[in-house]
N, C-alpha and C positions, 0 to 999 in steps of 0.2 A: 399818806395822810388822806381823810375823806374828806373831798369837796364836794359832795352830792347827798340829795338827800333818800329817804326810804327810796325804794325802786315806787312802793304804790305810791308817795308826792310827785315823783314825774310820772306815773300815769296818768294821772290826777291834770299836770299842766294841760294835756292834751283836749281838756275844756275849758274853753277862753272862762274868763270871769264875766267880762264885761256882757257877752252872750247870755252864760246863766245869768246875772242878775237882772238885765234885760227881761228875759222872760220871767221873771221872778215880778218885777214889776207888771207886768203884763197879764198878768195871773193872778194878781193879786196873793200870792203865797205868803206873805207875812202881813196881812192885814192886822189879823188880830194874835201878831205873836209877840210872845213875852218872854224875850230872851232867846231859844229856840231857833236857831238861823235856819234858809233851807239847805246853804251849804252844809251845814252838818248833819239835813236831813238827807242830803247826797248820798256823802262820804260812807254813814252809816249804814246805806241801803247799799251802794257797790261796795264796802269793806263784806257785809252779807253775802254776794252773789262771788265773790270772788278769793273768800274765805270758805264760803261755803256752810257759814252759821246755819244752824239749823231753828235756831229760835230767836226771840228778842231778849233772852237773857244770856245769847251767845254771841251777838251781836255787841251789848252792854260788855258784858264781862270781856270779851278780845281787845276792843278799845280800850278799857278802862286797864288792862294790862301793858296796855304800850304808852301808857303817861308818859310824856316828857317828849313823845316822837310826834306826838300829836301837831304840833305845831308849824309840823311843816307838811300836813295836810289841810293846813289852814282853819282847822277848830280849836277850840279851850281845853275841850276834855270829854269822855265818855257821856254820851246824853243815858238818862234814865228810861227805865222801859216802859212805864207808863207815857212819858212825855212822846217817846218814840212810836207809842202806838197809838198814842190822838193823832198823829200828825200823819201816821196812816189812814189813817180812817178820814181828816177832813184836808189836808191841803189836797191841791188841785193834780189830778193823777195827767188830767192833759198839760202839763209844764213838762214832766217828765219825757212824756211822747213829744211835745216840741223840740226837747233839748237832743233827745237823739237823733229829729231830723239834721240839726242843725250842726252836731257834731258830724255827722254821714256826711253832709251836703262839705262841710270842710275838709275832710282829709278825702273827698272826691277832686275836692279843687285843686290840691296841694300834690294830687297825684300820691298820699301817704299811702296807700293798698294795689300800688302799682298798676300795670296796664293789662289789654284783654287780655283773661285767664281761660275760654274759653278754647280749644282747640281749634274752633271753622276759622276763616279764611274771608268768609263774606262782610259786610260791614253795615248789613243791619243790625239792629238793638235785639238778643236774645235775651228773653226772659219766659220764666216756668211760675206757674199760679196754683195753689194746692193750699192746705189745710191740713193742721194736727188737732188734738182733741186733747183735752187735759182735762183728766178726771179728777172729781172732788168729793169729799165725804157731803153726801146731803145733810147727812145731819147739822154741818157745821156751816154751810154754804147751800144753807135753802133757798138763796133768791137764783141760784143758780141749775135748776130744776130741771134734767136731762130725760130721765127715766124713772120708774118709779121707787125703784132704790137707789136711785146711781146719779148723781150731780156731775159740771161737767162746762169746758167755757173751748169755742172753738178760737185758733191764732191762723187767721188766711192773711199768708203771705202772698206778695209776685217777688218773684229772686230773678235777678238782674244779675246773669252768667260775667258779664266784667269783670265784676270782682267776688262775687257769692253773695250780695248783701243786698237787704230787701230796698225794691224800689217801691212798696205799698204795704202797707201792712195796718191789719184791723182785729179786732178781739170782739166776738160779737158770742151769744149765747150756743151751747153746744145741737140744740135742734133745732138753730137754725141753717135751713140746705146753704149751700158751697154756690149756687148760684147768686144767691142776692147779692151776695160784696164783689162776685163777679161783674154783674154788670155796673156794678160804680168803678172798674177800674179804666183807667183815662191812659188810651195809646196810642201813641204816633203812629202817623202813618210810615210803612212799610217795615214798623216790627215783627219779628219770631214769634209767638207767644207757642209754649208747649201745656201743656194739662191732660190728665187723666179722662177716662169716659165716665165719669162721673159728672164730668164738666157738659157731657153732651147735651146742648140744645140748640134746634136748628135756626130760629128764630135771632139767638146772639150768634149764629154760626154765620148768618146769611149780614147781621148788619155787621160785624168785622171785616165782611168780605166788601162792603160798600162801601165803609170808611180807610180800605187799602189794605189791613192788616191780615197779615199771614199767619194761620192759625195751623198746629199740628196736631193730633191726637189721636187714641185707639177706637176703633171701629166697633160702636157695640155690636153684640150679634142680633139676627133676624132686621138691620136691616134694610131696607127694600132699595134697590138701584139695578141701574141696567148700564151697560159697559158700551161706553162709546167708540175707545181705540186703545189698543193693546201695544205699549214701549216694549222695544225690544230690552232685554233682561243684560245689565252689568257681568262679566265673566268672572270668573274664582270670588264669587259675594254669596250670601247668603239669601238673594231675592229671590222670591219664587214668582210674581207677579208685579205687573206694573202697569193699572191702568186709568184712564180717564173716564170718571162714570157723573152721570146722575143720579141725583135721588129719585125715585118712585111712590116712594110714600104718599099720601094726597098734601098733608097737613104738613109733611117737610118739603115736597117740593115746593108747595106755597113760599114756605118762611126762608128756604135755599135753594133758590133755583141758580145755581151759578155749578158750572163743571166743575168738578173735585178729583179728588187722586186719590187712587190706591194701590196702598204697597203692600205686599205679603211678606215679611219676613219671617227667615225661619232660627231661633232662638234655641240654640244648641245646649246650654246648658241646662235649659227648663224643659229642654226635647219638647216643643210646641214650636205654634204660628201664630205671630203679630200682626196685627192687620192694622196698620196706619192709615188715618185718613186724613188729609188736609185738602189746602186750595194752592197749594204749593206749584204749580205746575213746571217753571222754569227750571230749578234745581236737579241732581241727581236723584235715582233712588236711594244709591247709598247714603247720600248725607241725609237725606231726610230720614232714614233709619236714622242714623249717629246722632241729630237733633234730638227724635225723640228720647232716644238712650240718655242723651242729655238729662234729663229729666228726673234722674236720678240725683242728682245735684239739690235738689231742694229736698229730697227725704236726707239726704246728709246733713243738709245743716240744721234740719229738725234732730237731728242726731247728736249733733253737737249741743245746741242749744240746751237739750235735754240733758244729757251725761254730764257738762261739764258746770252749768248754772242751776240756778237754787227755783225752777219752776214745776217739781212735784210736789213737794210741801210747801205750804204758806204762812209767814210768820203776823199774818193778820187774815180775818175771816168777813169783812166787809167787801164790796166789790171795788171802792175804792185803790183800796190795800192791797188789793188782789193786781188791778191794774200798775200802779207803781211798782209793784214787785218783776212785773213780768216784763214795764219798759226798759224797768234798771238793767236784768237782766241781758235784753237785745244791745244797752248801750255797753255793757261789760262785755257783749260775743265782739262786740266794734273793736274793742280793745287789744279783746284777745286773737283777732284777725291782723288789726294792723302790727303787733309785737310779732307775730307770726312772719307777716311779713318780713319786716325786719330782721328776724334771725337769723345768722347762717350755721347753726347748729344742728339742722339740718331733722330737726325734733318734730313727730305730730301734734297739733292741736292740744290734744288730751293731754299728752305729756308737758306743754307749755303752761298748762294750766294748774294741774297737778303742781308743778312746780315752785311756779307765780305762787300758790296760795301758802306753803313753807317758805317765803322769801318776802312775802309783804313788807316787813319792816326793817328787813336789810338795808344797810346802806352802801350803796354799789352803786357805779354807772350804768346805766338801765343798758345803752350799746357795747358796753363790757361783757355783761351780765348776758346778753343774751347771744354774745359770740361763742364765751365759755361759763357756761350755768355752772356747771361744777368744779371752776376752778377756786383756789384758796381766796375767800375776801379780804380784803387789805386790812393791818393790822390798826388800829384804832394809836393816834398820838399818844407817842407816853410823855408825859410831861417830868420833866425832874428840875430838880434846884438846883441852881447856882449859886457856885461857892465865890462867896468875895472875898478878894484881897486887904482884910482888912488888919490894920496895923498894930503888933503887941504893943502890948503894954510894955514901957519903958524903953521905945526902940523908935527910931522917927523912921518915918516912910520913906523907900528909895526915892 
Protein backbone atom coordinates (compact mmCIF):
# COMPACT_ATOMS: atom_id res chain seq x y z
CA UNK A 1 0.00 0.00 0.00
CA UNK A 2 1.31 3.75 -0.73
CA UNK A 3 2.07 5.76 2.29
CA UNK A 4 3.98 8.36 0.48
CA UNK A 5 3.53 10.90 -1.66
CA UNK A 6 4.83 12.01 -5.43
CA UNK A 7 8.71 11.57 -5.03
CA UNK A 8 8.51 15.60 -6.31
CA UNK A 9 6.09 16.29 -2.67
CA UNK A 10 9.06 15.07 -0.67
CA UNK A 11 11.44 16.99 -2.80
CA UNK A 12 9.42 19.69 -2.30
CA UNK A 13 9.47 19.03 1.89
CA UNK A 14 13.19 19.62 1.70
CA UNK A 15 12.01 23.70 1.78
CA UNK A 16 10.82 24.51 5.12
CA UNK A 17 7.49 26.42 4.70
CA UNK A 18 7.80 28.63 7.43
CA UNK A 19 11.41 29.89 5.82
CA UNK A 20 9.67 30.34 2.26
CA UNK A 21 6.87 32.40 3.65
CA UNK A 22 9.15 34.20 5.83
CA UNK A 23 10.85 35.60 3.05
CA UNK A 24 7.84 35.86 1.11
CA UNK A 25 6.86 38.40 3.74
CA UNK A 26 9.94 39.98 3.43
CA UNK A 27 9.83 40.48 -0.08
CA UNK A 28 6.78 41.60 -0.31
CA UNK A 29 5.82 38.83 -2.95
CA UNK A 30 2.14 38.76 -2.62
CA UNK A 31 1.34 42.32 -1.96
CA UNK A 32 -0.64 42.90 -4.66
CA UNK A 33 -1.83 39.15 -5.35
CA UNK A 34 -4.96 37.94 -6.21
CA UNK A 35 -5.32 34.56 -5.70
CA UNK A 36 -1.90 33.44 -7.24
CA UNK A 37 0.25 32.19 -4.14
CA UNK A 38 4.21 32.32 -4.56
CA UNK A 39 4.11 28.77 -3.45
CA UNK A 40 2.59 27.80 -6.62
CA UNK A 41 4.83 30.30 -8.28
CA UNK A 42 7.64 27.72 -6.80
CA UNK A 43 6.40 24.69 -7.66
CA UNK A 44 5.73 25.79 -11.10
CA UNK A 45 9.09 27.20 -11.72
CA UNK A 46 11.16 23.82 -10.20
CA UNK A 47 8.29 21.44 -11.73
CA UNK A 48 9.93 23.59 -15.18
CA UNK A 49 13.61 23.07 -14.32
CA UNK A 50 13.31 19.60 -13.38
CA UNK A 51 10.79 18.43 -15.95
CA UNK A 52 12.49 20.31 -18.28
CA UNK A 53 9.34 22.32 -19.89
CA UNK A 54 10.44 24.07 -22.37
CA UNK A 55 7.75 26.78 -22.40
CA UNK A 56 4.91 28.34 -20.16
CA UNK A 57 2.46 26.42 -21.92
CA UNK A 58 4.46 23.20 -21.02
CA UNK A 59 4.73 24.03 -17.79
CA UNK A 60 0.69 24.86 -17.72
CA UNK A 61 -0.29 21.86 -19.54
CA UNK A 62 2.34 19.09 -17.18
CA UNK A 63 0.62 20.43 -14.09
CA UNK A 64 -2.75 20.73 -15.28
CA UNK A 65 -2.15 16.81 -16.30
CA UNK A 66 -1.50 15.55 -12.97
CA UNK A 67 -4.87 17.06 -11.26
CA UNK A 68 -5.71 15.36 -8.30
CA UNK A 69 -1.61 14.73 -7.39
CA UNK A 70 -1.51 18.32 -6.95
CA UNK A 71 -2.32 18.45 -3.75
CA UNK A 72 0.32 17.22 -2.12
CA UNK A 73 2.54 19.58 -3.58
CA UNK A 74 0.68 21.94 -1.68
CA UNK A 75 -1.23 23.98 -4.70
CA UNK A 76 -5.08 23.89 -5.95
CA UNK A 77 -4.26 23.34 -9.46
CA UNK A 78 -2.35 24.17 -12.77
CA UNK A 79 -1.79 28.12 -12.70
CA UNK A 80 -2.53 29.81 -16.22
CA UNK A 81 0.07 31.04 -18.37
CA UNK A 82 -0.70 34.40 -18.62
CA UNK A 83 -0.95 34.68 -14.72
CA UNK A 84 2.44 32.63 -14.64
CA UNK A 85 4.14 35.08 -16.73
CA UNK A 86 3.14 38.44 -14.72
CA UNK A 87 4.43 36.92 -11.87
CA UNK A 88 7.50 36.53 -13.88
CA UNK A 89 8.02 39.51 -14.90
CA UNK A 90 6.97 41.37 -11.42
CA UNK A 91 7.37 39.33 -8.29
CA UNK A 92 10.60 39.86 -6.63
CA UNK A 93 13.53 37.56 -8.33
CA UNK A 94 15.73 38.43 -5.15
CA UNK A 95 13.23 36.06 -2.71
CA UNK A 96 14.16 33.39 -5.07
CA UNK A 97 18.05 33.97 -4.64
CA UNK A 98 17.30 34.22 -0.72
CA UNK A 99 15.46 31.15 -0.70
CA UNK A 100 18.30 29.23 -2.12
CA UNK A 101 20.67 30.69 0.31
CA UNK A 102 18.74 29.51 2.80
CA UNK A 103 17.93 26.10 1.70
CA UNK A 104 22.14 25.74 1.03
CA UNK A 105 22.84 27.24 4.38
CA UNK A 106 20.31 24.23 5.78
CA UNK A 107 21.35 21.04 4.47
CA UNK A 108 25.02 22.54 5.18
CA UNK A 109 23.98 22.49 8.71
CA UNK A 110 22.28 19.13 8.75
CA UNK A 111 25.43 17.89 7.25
CA UNK A 112 22.54 16.67 4.21
CA UNK A 113 25.56 16.67 1.26
CA UNK A 114 27.87 15.06 3.28
CA UNK A 115 31.58 15.73 4.38
CA UNK A 116 34.85 17.17 2.55
CA UNK A 117 34.70 15.86 -0.97
CA UNK A 118 37.70 17.29 -1.97
CA UNK A 119 40.78 14.93 -2.12
CA UNK A 120 43.66 17.25 0.09
CA UNK A 121 44.27 16.42 3.37
CA UNK A 122 44.82 20.23 4.61
CA UNK A 123 42.04 21.88 6.45
CA UNK A 124 41.96 25.18 4.83
CA UNK A 125 38.66 26.39 3.10
CA UNK A 126 39.24 25.42 -0.81
CA UNK A 127 37.34 27.33 -3.09
CA UNK A 128 37.58 28.03 -7.20
CA UNK A 129 36.02 31.60 -8.77
CA UNK A 130 35.11 31.52 -12.50
CA UNK A 131 32.29 32.47 -14.77
CA UNK A 132 30.07 31.06 -17.74
CA UNK A 133 28.26 33.11 -20.18
CA UNK A 134 24.83 32.43 -21.30
CA UNK A 135 23.95 33.62 -24.63
CA UNK A 136 20.70 35.27 -25.73
CA UNK A 137 18.89 36.12 -28.77
CA UNK A 138 19.26 40.02 -28.84
CA UNK A 139 16.42 40.39 -30.39
CA UNK A 140 14.44 39.14 -27.63
CA UNK A 141 16.56 40.28 -24.74
CA UNK A 142 17.76 43.77 -25.70
CA UNK A 143 18.38 45.01 -22.33
CA UNK A 144 20.78 42.52 -22.35
CA UNK A 145 23.26 43.90 -24.96
CA UNK A 146 26.66 41.81 -25.27
CA UNK A 147 27.88 42.34 -28.86
CA UNK A 148 26.54 43.78 -31.63
CA UNK A 149 24.42 40.84 -32.74
CA UNK A 150 24.76 38.65 -29.96
CA UNK A 151 23.00 39.33 -26.36
CA UNK A 152 24.22 37.48 -23.30
CA UNK A 153 24.26 37.50 -19.09
CA UNK A 154 27.40 36.47 -17.25
CA UNK A 155 26.66 33.60 -13.72
CA UNK A 156 30.29 34.30 -11.52
CA UNK A 157 30.37 31.68 -9.11
CA UNK A 158 33.12 30.74 -6.11
CA UNK A 159 32.60 26.87 -5.64
CA UNK A 160 33.28 25.68 -2.30
CA UNK A 161 35.24 22.09 -3.11
CA UNK A 162 33.35 20.60 0.37
CA UNK A 163 30.78 19.78 -1.23
CA UNK A 164 30.76 21.44 -5.15
CA UNK A 165 28.21 24.03 -4.21
CA UNK A 166 28.48 27.71 -4.56
CA UNK A 167 29.64 29.77 -1.78
CA UNK A 168 28.88 33.33 -3.92
CA UNK A 169 27.35 33.58 -6.59
CA UNK A 170 26.11 36.77 -8.94
CA UNK A 171 24.55 37.38 -12.41
CA UNK A 172 25.83 40.45 -13.62
CA UNK A 173 25.61 41.62 -17.52
CA UNK A 174 27.77 39.60 -20.13
CA UNK A 175 30.58 42.57 -20.89
CA UNK A 176 31.05 43.07 -17.82
CA UNK A 177 35.02 41.81 -16.99
CA UNK A 178 35.34 38.72 -14.38
CA UNK A 179 37.13 41.08 -12.13
CA UNK A 180 34.55 43.37 -10.76
CA UNK A 181 32.38 40.64 -8.85
CA UNK A 182 35.97 39.49 -8.05
CA UNK A 183 36.79 41.84 -5.90
CA UNK A 184 33.41 41.86 -3.77
CA UNK A 185 34.03 38.43 -2.94
CA UNK A 186 34.63 38.31 1.10
CA UNK A 187 37.41 35.47 2.32
CA UNK A 188 38.61 34.31 5.34
CA UNK A 189 41.73 34.44 6.24
CA UNK A 190 43.96 31.42 5.30
CA UNK A 191 41.71 30.09 2.35
CA UNK A 192 42.69 28.33 -1.07
CA UNK A 193 41.16 30.32 -3.46
CA UNK A 194 42.11 28.83 -7.34
CA UNK A 195 41.03 30.91 -10.72
CA UNK A 196 42.15 31.09 -14.12
CA UNK A 197 44.75 33.94 -15.61
CA UNK A 198 42.02 35.68 -16.72
CA UNK A 199 41.59 36.53 -13.08
CA UNK A 200 45.19 38.14 -13.12
CA UNK A 201 45.61 41.37 -11.38
CA UNK A 202 48.40 42.20 -9.37
CA UNK A 203 46.92 44.78 -7.27
CA UNK A 204 43.96 42.07 -5.91
CA UNK A 205 46.96 39.76 -5.99
CA UNK A 206 49.02 41.74 -3.57
CA UNK A 207 45.81 42.68 -1.21
CA UNK A 208 44.82 38.85 -0.88
CA UNK A 209 48.20 38.41 0.08
CA UNK A 210 47.76 41.13 3.05
CA UNK A 211 44.59 39.99 4.25
CA UNK A 212 46.21 36.24 4.65
CA UNK A 213 44.67 34.41 1.66
CA UNK A 214 46.22 31.91 -0.49
CA UNK A 215 45.74 32.55 -4.05
CA UNK A 216 46.68 29.85 -6.99
CA UNK A 217 46.72 30.53 -10.53
CA UNK A 218 48.32 30.28 -14.25
CA UNK A 219 51.10 32.37 -15.00
CA UNK A 220 50.40 34.62 -17.89
CA UNK A 221 53.14 34.82 -20.45
CA UNK A 222 55.73 37.67 -20.79
CA UNK A 223 55.69 38.24 -17.46
CA UNK A 224 58.49 40.00 -15.80
CA UNK A 225 60.32 38.23 -12.51
CA UNK A 226 63.55 37.30 -11.45
CA UNK A 227 64.15 34.01 -9.49
CA UNK A 228 65.19 34.22 -5.99
CA UNK A 229 65.92 30.28 -4.98
CA UNK A 230 65.42 27.27 -6.84
CA UNK A 231 63.40 23.98 -4.49
CA UNK A 232 64.72 21.04 -5.23
CA UNK A 233 62.21 19.05 -7.76
CA UNK A 234 59.70 16.03 -6.17
CA UNK A 235 61.06 12.42 -7.87
CA UNK A 236 58.74 10.24 -10.33
CA UNK A 237 56.22 13.89 -10.69
CA UNK A 238 55.77 15.78 -13.33
CA UNK A 239 57.65 19.22 -12.03
CA UNK A 240 59.92 20.60 -14.05
CA UNK A 241 60.61 23.73 -11.96
CA UNK A 242 60.13 25.08 -8.51
CA UNK A 243 60.81 28.44 -7.66
CA UNK A 244 60.64 31.49 -5.49
CA UNK A 245 60.66 34.73 -7.55
CA UNK A 246 59.68 38.28 -7.64
CA UNK A 247 57.81 40.31 -9.83
CA UNK A 248 59.83 42.75 -12.00
CA UNK A 249 57.33 44.68 -13.57
CA UNK A 250 57.38 48.35 -12.24
CA UNK A 251 53.56 48.63 -11.90
CA UNK A 252 53.35 44.98 -10.48
CA UNK A 253 55.97 45.12 -8.19
CA UNK A 254 54.38 48.17 -6.70
CA UNK A 255 50.75 46.53 -6.37
CA UNK A 256 52.94 42.70 -5.30
CA UNK A 257 55.66 42.97 -3.91
CA UNK A 258 55.60 39.90 -1.68
CA UNK A 259 57.68 36.53 -2.83
CA UNK A 260 55.54 34.20 -4.99
CA UNK A 261 56.16 30.70 -6.35
CA UNK A 262 56.60 28.99 -9.34
CA UNK A 263 55.89 25.75 -10.63
CA UNK A 264 56.38 24.38 -13.96
CA UNK A 265 54.42 21.55 -14.65
CA UNK A 266 54.42 19.43 -17.43
CA UNK A 267 50.72 18.31 -18.82
CA UNK A 268 51.10 15.05 -20.60
CA UNK A 269 47.92 14.79 -22.16
CA UNK A 270 47.78 18.42 -23.76
CA UNK A 271 51.95 17.58 -24.46
CA UNK A 272 52.59 21.35 -22.99
CA UNK A 273 53.79 23.36 -19.67
CA UNK A 274 51.63 24.88 -16.80
CA UNK A 275 53.28 27.51 -15.18
CA UNK A 276 51.45 28.04 -11.82
CA UNK A 277 51.77 30.88 -9.82
CA UNK A 278 50.85 31.61 -6.24
CA UNK A 279 51.96 32.89 -2.77
CA UNK A 280 51.79 29.41 -1.60
CA UNK A 281 55.13 28.99 -0.30
CA UNK A 282 54.70 26.31 2.61
CA UNK A 283 52.97 23.39 0.59
CA UNK A 284 54.42 20.77 -1.92
CA UNK A 285 54.82 21.39 -5.64
CA UNK A 286 52.92 18.46 -6.18
CA UNK A 287 49.92 19.57 -4.44
CA UNK A 288 49.90 22.87 -5.45
CA UNK A 289 49.88 21.35 -9.15
CA UNK A 290 46.60 18.89 -7.89
CA UNK A 291 45.03 22.18 -6.34
CA UNK A 292 45.17 23.89 -9.42
CA UNK A 293 43.83 20.83 -11.40
CA UNK A 294 41.29 21.19 -8.89
CA UNK A 295 39.94 23.66 -10.58
CA UNK A 296 38.42 21.79 -12.98
CA UNK A 297 35.66 21.17 -10.50
CA UNK A 298 33.79 24.38 -11.24
CA UNK A 299 33.77 23.95 -15.17
CA UNK A 300 31.94 20.66 -14.11
CA UNK A 301 29.31 21.97 -12.39
CA UNK A 302 28.84 24.70 -15.08
CA UNK A 303 28.46 21.43 -16.93
CA UNK A 304 25.94 20.18 -14.95
CA UNK A 305 24.10 23.03 -14.32
CA UNK A 306 23.90 23.39 -18.03
CA UNK A 307 22.90 19.89 -19.51
CA UNK A 308 20.67 18.92 -16.92
CA UNK A 309 18.47 22.35 -16.08
CA UNK A 310 16.27 24.68 -18.11
CA UNK A 311 19.20 27.85 -18.40
CA UNK A 312 19.47 27.97 -22.35
CA UNK A 313 16.18 28.75 -23.27
CA UNK A 314 13.85 31.25 -21.32
CA UNK A 315 10.32 30.91 -20.72
CA UNK A 316 10.05 34.74 -20.11
CA UNK A 317 12.10 37.67 -21.82
CA UNK A 318 12.19 40.36 -19.02
CA UNK A 319 15.33 40.36 -16.93
CA UNK A 320 13.24 39.67 -14.04
CA UNK A 321 12.15 36.38 -15.40
CA UNK A 322 15.38 35.67 -16.55
CA UNK A 323 16.72 35.96 -12.96
CA UNK A 324 14.01 33.62 -11.39
CA UNK A 325 14.53 31.32 -13.84
CA UNK A 326 18.17 30.86 -13.37
CA UNK A 327 17.94 30.96 -9.28
CA UNK A 328 15.30 28.12 -9.55
CA UNK A 329 17.48 26.49 -11.57
CA UNK A 330 20.83 26.46 -8.88
CA UNK A 331 18.11 25.69 -6.21
CA UNK A 332 16.76 22.40 -8.28
CA UNK A 333 21.10 21.55 -9.08
CA UNK A 334 20.73 21.65 -4.59
CA UNK A 335 18.27 19.06 -5.03
CA UNK A 336 19.59 17.18 -7.46
CA UNK A 337 23.10 17.04 -5.59
CA UNK A 338 21.65 16.22 -2.25
CA UNK A 339 19.40 12.95 -3.91
CA UNK A 340 22.67 12.20 -5.46
CA UNK A 341 24.08 12.06 -2.37
CA UNK A 342 21.75 10.00 -1.08
CA UNK A 343 21.70 7.38 -3.62
CA UNK A 344 23.49 4.08 -3.47
CA UNK A 345 22.60 3.29 -7.07
CA UNK A 346 25.67 4.08 -7.66
CA UNK A 347 24.01 6.38 -10.87
CA UNK A 348 25.64 9.82 -12.39
CA UNK A 349 24.15 13.17 -11.96
CA UNK A 350 22.79 13.12 -15.37
CA UNK A 351 21.44 9.98 -15.22
CA UNK A 352 19.53 10.91 -11.69
CA UNK A 353 18.16 13.56 -13.37
CA UNK A 354 17.01 12.07 -16.47
CA UNK A 355 15.27 9.85 -14.48
CA UNK A 356 13.70 12.16 -11.60
CA UNK A 357 12.05 14.00 -14.62
CA UNK A 358 10.07 10.34 -15.84
CA UNK A 359 9.21 9.88 -12.07
CA UNK A 360 7.81 13.31 -10.90
CA UNK A 361 4.55 12.07 -9.94
CA UNK A 362 5.23 8.53 -8.98
CA UNK A 363 4.36 7.63 -5.92
CA UNK A 364 7.32 5.85 -4.09
CA UNK A 365 9.50 6.39 -1.13
CA UNK A 366 11.96 8.79 -2.34
CA UNK A 367 14.90 6.40 -0.22
CA UNK A 368 13.35 3.46 -1.91
CA UNK A 369 13.30 4.92 -5.04
CA UNK A 370 16.66 5.85 -5.12
CA UNK A 371 18.26 2.58 -3.72
CA UNK A 372 16.50 0.74 -6.64
CA UNK A 373 15.20 3.33 -9.51
CA UNK A 374 14.11 0.52 -11.55
CA UNK A 375 12.69 -1.65 -9.45
CA UNK A 376 8.57 -2.54 -9.76
CA UNK A 377 6.38 0.33 -7.85
CA UNK A 378 4.21 -0.93 -5.45
CA UNK A 379 0.86 -1.85 -6.57
CA UNK A 380 -1.88 0.81 -5.82
CA UNK A 381 -4.87 -0.62 -2.99
CA UNK A 382 -7.42 -2.56 -4.65
CA UNK A 383 -10.22 -1.92 -2.80
CA UNK A 384 -13.25 -4.74 -3.05
CA UNK A 385 -16.64 -5.36 -1.09
CA UNK A 386 -17.59 -7.08 1.36
CA UNK A 387 -20.08 -9.55 1.41
CA UNK A 388 -22.42 -9.51 4.46
CA UNK A 389 -23.93 -12.24 6.17
CA UNK A 390 -27.22 -11.13 5.66
CA UNK A 391 -30.33 -13.28 6.69
CA UNK A 392 -32.95 -15.12 3.86
CA UNK A 393 -35.86 -14.53 3.74
CA UNK A 394 -37.98 -16.91 5.81
CA UNK A 395 -35.07 -18.23 7.79
CA UNK A 396 -34.04 -16.54 11.24
CA UNK A 397 -30.40 -15.88 11.80
CA UNK A 398 -27.95 -18.48 13.51
Amino acid sequence: MVRVGSLFSQLLKQIPRDTFYSLVRKFGAERYAKGFTSWTHLVAMLFSQLARADSLREICNGLACCEGKLVHVGIDGSPRRSTLAYANQHRPAAMFEALFWKVLERFREQGGLGGKQHPFRFKNPLLSLDSTTISLCLSLFPWAEFRQTKGGVKLHVLLNHDDYLPEFAVLTEARQHDLRPARQVSLRPGSILVVDRGYTDFALFGRWCNEGIFWVTRMKQGTAYTVEESRDLPQGHRILADEIIRLTGAAAAAKCPDRLRRIVVWDAEQQRQIEVLTNHLAFGATTLAAIYRERWQIELFFKALKQNLKVKTFVGTTENALRIQLWTALLALLLLKWLHFLSTAGWSLSNLASLLRLNLFTYRDLHAWLAKPLATPPLLPHFEQLALALPVAGQLPA
